[in-house]
C-alpha positions in Angstrom: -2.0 1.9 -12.5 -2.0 -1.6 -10.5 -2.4 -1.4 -6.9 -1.2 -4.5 -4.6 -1.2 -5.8 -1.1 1.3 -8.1 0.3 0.3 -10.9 2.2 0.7 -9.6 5.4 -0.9 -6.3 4.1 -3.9 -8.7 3.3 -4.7 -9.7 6.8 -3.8 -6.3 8.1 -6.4 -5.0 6.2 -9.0 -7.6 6.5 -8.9 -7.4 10.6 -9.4 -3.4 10.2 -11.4 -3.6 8.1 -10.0 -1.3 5.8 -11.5 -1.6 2.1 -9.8 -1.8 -1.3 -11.6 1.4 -2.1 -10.1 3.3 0.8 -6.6 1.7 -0.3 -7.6 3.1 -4.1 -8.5 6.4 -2.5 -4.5 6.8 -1.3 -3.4 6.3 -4.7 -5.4 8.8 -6.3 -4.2 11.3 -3.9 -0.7 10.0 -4.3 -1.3 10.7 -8.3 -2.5 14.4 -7.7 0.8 14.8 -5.7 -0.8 14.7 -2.3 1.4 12.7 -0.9 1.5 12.9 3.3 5.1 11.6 3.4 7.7 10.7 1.4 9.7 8.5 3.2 12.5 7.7 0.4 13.6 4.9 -1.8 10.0 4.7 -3.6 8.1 4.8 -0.1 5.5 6.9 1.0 3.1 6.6 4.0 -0.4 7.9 3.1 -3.4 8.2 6.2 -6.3 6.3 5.4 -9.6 7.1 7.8 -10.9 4.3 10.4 -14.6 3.6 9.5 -16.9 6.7 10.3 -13.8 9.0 11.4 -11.2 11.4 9.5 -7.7 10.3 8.8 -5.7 12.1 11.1 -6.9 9.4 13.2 -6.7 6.6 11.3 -4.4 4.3 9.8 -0.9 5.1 8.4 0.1 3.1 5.0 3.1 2.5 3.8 3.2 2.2 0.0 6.2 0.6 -2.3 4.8 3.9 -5.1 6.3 4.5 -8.6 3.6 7.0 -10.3 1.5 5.8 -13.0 2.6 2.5 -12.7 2.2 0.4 -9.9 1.9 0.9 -6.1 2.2 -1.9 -3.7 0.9 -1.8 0.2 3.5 -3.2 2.3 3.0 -2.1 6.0 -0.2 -0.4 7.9 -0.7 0.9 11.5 -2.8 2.8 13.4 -2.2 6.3 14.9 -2.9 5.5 18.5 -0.8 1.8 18.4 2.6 3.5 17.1 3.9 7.2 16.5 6.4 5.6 13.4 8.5 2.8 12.0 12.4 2.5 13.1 15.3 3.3 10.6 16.0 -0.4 10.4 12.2 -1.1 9.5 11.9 1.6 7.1 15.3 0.5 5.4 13.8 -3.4 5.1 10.4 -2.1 3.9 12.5 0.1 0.9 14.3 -3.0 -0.2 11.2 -4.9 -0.3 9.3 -1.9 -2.2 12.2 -1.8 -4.3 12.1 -5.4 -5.9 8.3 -5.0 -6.1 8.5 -1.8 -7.8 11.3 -3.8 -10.3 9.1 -6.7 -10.5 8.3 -8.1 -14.1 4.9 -8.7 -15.3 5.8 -12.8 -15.1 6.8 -12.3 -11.4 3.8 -10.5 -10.6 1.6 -12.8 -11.9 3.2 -15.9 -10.2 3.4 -14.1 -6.9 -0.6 -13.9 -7.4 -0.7 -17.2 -8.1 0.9 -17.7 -5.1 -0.7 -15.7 -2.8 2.1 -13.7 -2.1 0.7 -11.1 -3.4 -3.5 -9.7 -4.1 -4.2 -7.0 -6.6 -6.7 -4.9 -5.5 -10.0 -4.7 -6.3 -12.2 -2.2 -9.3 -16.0 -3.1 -7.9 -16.5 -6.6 -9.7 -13.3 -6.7 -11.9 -9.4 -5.7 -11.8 -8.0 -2.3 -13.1 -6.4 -3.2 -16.5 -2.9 -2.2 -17.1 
C-alpha cells in the first residue's frame, strides 16, 4: 500500500502539524473497514486527532482510497474551521482522486519528481510496493 500527499496536502500538513504516522494511522483503519465516511467515487474522509486530543476534534481528511493499493491525501480541515466540503468541491476532489487512483507507476514517479506529489513516510525509508 502507497500512501501520497498532494502538494497542497503537503503544506496543509506541515502548518498543522499533522505527521505521516497519523496520516498512516487513517489508512490502516481504512484497511480494517473503519472507514468514517464514504463520500463516493473512491473518496473517503477519515478524522485524524490534533496533537494531545481525540479525533472527534480534530482534523477531517479527505482521501483519493482504492484498498490495498494506493491512497492519496487530497484535502484536510479542521472540525471547528468548517462543518463539510460543497457538492461542487467534493465533485472536483473525485475527479482528481480518480486520475490519481488510475495513475501509472511512470506518472507517479514523475509527479514525485516534480513535487507534485510526496509519498509518505515508513520511519527512515518508503513502504515498498
Amino acid at each position: 500500500m502507497r500512501i501520497f500527499k498532494t502538494k497542497w496536502f503537503v503544506r496543509f500538513a506541515r502548518q498543522e502539524r499533522i505527521m505521516d504516522r497519523s496520516l498512516r494511522d487513517a489508512v490502516e483503519r481504512a484497511e480494517r473497514g473503519l472507514v468514517d465516511a464514504d463520500l463516493g467515487g473512491g473518496i473517503i474522509k477519515q478524522r485524524v486527532a490534533r496533537t494531545g486530543q481525540g479525533r472527534s476534534g480534530g482534523y477531517r481528511l479527505l482521501i483519493a482510497y482504492r484498498s490495498g493499493d494506493r491512497a492519496v491525501f487530497l484535502y484536510g480541515f479542521g472540525k471547528n474551521e468548517r462543518d463539510n466540503i460543497e457538492d461542487d468541491e467534493l465533485e472536483t476532489l473525485r475527479e482528481i482522486g480518480a486520475a490519481w487512483l488510475d495513475a501509472k507507476a511512470a506518472r507517479l514517479e514523475h509527479a514525485i519528481e516534480e513535487g507534485i506529489l510526496q509519498e509518505a513516510s515508513y520511519g527512515d525509508k518508503k513502504q515498498e510496493t
